[in-house]
C-alpha positions in Angstrom: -17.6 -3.6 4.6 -18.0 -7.2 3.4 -19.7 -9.9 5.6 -19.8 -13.6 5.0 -17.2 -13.6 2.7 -14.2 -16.1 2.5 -11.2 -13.9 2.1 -7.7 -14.3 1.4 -5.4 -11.7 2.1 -1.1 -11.7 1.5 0.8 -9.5 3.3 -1.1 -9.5 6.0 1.3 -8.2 8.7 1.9 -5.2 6.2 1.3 -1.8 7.3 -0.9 -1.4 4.9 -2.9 -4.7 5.2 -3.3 -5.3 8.8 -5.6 -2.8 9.5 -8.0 -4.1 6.6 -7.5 -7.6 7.7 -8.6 -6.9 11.4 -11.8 -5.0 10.4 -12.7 -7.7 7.3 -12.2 -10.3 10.2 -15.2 -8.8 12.3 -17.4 -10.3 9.7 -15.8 -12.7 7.6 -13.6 -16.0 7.5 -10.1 -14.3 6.6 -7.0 -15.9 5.5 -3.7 -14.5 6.2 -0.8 -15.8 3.6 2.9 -14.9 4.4 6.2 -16.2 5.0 5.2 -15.7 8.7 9.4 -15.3 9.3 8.8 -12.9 12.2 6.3 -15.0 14.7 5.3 -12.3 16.5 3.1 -10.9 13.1 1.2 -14.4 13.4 0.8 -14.1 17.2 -1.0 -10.6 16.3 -2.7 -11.6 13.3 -4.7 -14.5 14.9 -5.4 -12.3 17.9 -7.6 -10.5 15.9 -9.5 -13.2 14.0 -7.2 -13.9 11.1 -6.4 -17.7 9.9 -2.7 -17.8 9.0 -1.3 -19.7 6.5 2.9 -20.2 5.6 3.5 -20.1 2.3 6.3 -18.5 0.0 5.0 -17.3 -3.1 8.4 -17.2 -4.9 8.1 -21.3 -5.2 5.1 -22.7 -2.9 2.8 -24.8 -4.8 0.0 -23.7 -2.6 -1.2 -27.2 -1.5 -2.3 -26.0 2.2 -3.7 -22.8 0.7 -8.1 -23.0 0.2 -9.0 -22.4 -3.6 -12.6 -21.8 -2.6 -12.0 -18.1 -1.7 -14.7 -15.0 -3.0 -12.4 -12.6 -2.9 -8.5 -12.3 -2.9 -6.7 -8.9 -1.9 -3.1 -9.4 -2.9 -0.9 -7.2 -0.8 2.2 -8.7 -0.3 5.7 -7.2 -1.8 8.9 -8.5 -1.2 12.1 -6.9 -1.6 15.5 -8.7 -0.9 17.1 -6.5 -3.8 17.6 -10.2 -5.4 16.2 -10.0 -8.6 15.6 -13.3 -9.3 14.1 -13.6 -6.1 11.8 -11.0 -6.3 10.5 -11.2 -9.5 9.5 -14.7 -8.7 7.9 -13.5 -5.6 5.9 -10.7 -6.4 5.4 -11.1 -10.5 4.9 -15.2 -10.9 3.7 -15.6 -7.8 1.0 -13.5 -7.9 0.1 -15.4 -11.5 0.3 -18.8 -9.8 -1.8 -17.5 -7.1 -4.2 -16.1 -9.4 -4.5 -19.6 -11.1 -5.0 -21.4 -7.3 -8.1 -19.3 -6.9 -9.6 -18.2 -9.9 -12.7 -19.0 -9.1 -12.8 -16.3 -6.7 -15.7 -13.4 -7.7 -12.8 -10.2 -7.8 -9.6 -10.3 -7.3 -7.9 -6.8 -5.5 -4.2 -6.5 -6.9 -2.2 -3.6 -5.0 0.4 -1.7 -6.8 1.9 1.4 -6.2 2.8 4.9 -7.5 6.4 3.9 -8.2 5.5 2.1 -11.5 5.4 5.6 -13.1 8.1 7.0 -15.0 9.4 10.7 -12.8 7.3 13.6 -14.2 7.6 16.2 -11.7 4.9 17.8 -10.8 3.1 16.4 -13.6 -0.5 14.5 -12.2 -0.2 11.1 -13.5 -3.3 9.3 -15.0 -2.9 5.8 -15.5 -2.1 6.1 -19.0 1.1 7.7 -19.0 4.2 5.8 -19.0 6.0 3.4 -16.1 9.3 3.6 -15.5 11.7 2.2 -12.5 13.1 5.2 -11.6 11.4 6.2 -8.6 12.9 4.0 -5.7 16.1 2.2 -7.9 18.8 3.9 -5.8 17.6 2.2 -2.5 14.9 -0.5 -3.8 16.3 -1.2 -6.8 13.6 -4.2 -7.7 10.5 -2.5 -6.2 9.2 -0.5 -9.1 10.4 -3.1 -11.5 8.9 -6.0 -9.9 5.6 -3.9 -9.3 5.6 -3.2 -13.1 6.1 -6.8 -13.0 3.3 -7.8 -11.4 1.0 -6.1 -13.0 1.2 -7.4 -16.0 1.1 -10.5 -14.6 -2.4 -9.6 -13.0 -3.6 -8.7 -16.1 -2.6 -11.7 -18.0 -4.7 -13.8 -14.8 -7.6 -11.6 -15.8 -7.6 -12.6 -19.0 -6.6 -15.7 -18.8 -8.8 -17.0 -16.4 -11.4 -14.9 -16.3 -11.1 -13.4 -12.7 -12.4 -9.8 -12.6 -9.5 -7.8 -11.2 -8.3 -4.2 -10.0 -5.5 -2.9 -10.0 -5.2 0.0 -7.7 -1.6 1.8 -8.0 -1.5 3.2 -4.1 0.3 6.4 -3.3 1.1 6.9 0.4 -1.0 5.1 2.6 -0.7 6.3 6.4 -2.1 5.9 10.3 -2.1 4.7 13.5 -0.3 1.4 11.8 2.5 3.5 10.3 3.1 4.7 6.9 5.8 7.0 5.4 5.1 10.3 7.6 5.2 8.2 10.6 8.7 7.0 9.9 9.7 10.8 9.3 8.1 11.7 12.5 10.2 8.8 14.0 13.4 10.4 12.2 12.6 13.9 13.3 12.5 12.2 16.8 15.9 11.1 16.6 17.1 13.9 15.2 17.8 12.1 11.9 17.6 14.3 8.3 14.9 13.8 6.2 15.9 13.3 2.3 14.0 15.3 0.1 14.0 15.5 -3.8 16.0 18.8 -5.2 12.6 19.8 -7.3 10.1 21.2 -4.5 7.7 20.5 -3.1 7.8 17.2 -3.0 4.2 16.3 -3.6 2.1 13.2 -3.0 -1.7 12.1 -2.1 -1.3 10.7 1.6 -4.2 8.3 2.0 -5.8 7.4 5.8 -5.9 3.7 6.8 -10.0 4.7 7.2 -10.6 5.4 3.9 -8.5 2.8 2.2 -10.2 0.4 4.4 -13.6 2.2 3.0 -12.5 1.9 -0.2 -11.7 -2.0 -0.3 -15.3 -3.4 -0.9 -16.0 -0.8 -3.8 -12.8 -1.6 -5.4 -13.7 -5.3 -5.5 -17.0 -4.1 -7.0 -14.7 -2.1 -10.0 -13.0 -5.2 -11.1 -13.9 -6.4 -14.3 -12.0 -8.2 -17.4 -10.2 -6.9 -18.6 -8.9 -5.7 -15.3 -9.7 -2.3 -13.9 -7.1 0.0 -12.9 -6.8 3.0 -11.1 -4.6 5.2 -8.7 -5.5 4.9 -5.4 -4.4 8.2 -2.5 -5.6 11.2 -1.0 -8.3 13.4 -2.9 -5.9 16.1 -2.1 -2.1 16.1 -2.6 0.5 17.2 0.0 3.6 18.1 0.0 5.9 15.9 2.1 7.9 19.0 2.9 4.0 20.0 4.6 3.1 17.4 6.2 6.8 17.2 8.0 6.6 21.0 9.0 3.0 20.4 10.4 4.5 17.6 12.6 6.3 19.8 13.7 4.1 22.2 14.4 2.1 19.8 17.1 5.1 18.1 18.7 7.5 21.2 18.9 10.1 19.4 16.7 12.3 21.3 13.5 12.4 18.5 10.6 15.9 19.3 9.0 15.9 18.0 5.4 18.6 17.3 3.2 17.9 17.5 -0.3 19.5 14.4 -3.2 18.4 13.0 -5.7 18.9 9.4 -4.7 15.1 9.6 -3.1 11.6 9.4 -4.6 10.0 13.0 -6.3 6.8 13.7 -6.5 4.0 11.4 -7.0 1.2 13.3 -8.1 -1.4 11.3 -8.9 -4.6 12.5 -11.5 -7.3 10.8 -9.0 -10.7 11.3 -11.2 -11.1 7.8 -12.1 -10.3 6.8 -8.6 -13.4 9.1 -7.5 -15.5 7.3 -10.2 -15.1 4.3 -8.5 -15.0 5.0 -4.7 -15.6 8.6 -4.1 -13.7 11.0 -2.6 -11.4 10.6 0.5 -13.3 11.6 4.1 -9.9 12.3 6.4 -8.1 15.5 5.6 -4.1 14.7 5.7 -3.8 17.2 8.8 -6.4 15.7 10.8 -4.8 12.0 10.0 -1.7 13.1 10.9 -3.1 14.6 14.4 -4.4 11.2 14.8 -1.2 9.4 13.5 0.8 11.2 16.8 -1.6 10.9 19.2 -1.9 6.5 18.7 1.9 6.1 17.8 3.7 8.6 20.4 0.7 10.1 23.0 3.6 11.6 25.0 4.1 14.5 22.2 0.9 15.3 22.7 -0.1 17.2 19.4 -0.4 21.6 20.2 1.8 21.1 23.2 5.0 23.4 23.0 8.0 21.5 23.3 12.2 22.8 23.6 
């Protein structure tokens, strides 16, 4: 990992970005930006080495927040459903931002799977085309304002010659949460899960270890213009998988119900991702062994349950 670095991170609190901000903080000086509206995410953050700093990156001017960072990993995402709100947030904000500290050596921009147009079972490589459809019936700004930002992060690149990546995640996953754990959580309340009509329903789950693994060689890809690659599992699975195999350890039945108001696949081409980082280490069964056993130890995974 890095050491001696002055990082900023946004998001901080995320699910995806707390675990990455507690292990940079072992050896670094790391700022936390957020809106910090929940103060129980500061309370945690600073508890594990992590300055915090309240900022709202739909209009802040950024005057409390250091320009003299090495490396920035933009992770923050906000979705009210507003819009204009949102677009500010997560598209000019993350230009404005960009601007604050470009003099930093690499800049890490997050993005996400849901830029692409629906293809099925087709693997997207980064070249084929964006669309919003993915998440618009119950995020209807997420892909949008992804799309959004990404331009935006390669206009900064360019602009201001800040060597960027931009690393289009799939479905990050762990002990901090992640997608399967919230179906685990709905299988536990005996709630459906929604599935796409076209099965299976296939995606590349990625392990909070190795997207934590992956951050310092991802800083090392950015260039100008600015790098981009998907960024999941090695191997895809199914989410129709991965939900019956919870079930298998925890003696639970996942009942799904299948519409088409809920994201298809995801399959993502991952060979310039293995250019860059290698391939992934945790096999998505073994993660999701782990994922039980840190987030609900009483269904102890193997144990037959009624």
């Amino acid at each position: 990992m890095l050491t001696n670095e002055k990082v900023l991170i946004t998001g901080p609190a995320s699910q995806v970005a707390f675990p990455i901000a507690r292990q940079l903080a072992k050896h670094n000086e790391v700022y936390g930006l957020a809106r910090f509206g929940d103060g129980g995410d500061r309370v945690r953050l600073e508890a594990v080495g992590v300055k915090c700093i309240q900022a709202d990156l739909a209009h802040d001017a950024f005057a409390k927040v250091p320009d003299d960072f090495t490396y920035v990993l933009n992770f923050a995402v906000v979705k009210t459903s507003d819009f204009e709100y949102d677009l500010a947030a997560n598209a000019e904000g993350t230009g404005r931002l960009m601007f604050h500290t470009r003099t930093a050596k690499a800049w890490l921009h997050c993005s996400s799977g849901g830029v692409y147009r629906y293809a099925g079972h087709h693997p997207l490589k980064e070249t084929d085309p964006l669309g919003d459809d993915t998440h618009r019936h119950f995020l209807p700004t997420y892909s949008i304002c992804k799309i959004a930002a990404e331009v935006m992060a390669h206009f900064g690149a360019r602009q201001w010659n800040i060597p960027t990546t931009i690393a289009r995640l799939s479905v990050p996953y762990g002990n901090n949460g992640g997608w399967p754990a919230m179906h685990l959580d709905w299988m536990l309340g005996g709630s459906a899960i929604p599935i796409h009509p076209e099965r299976p329903n296939l995606f590349n789950p990625i392990h909070e270890d190795d997207y934590i693994a992956h951050i310092p060689k991802l800083l090392e890809a950015a260039a100008v213009p600015a790098t981009i690659t998907n960024w999941g599992g090695s191997d895809p699975a199914g989410l129709e998988e991965w939900c019956e195999y919870i079930g298998q350890l925890t003696g639970l039945t996942p009942q799904f119900v299948e519409t088409d108001r809920t994201i298809g696949s995801i399959t993502m081409d991952v060979t310039r991702m293995h250019q860059y980082v290698g391939r992934t280490t945790v096999p998505w069964r073994d993660g999701i062994r782990r994922m039980i056993q840190a987030r609900h130890p009483e269904r102890r995974p193997g144990e037959s349950r009624g």
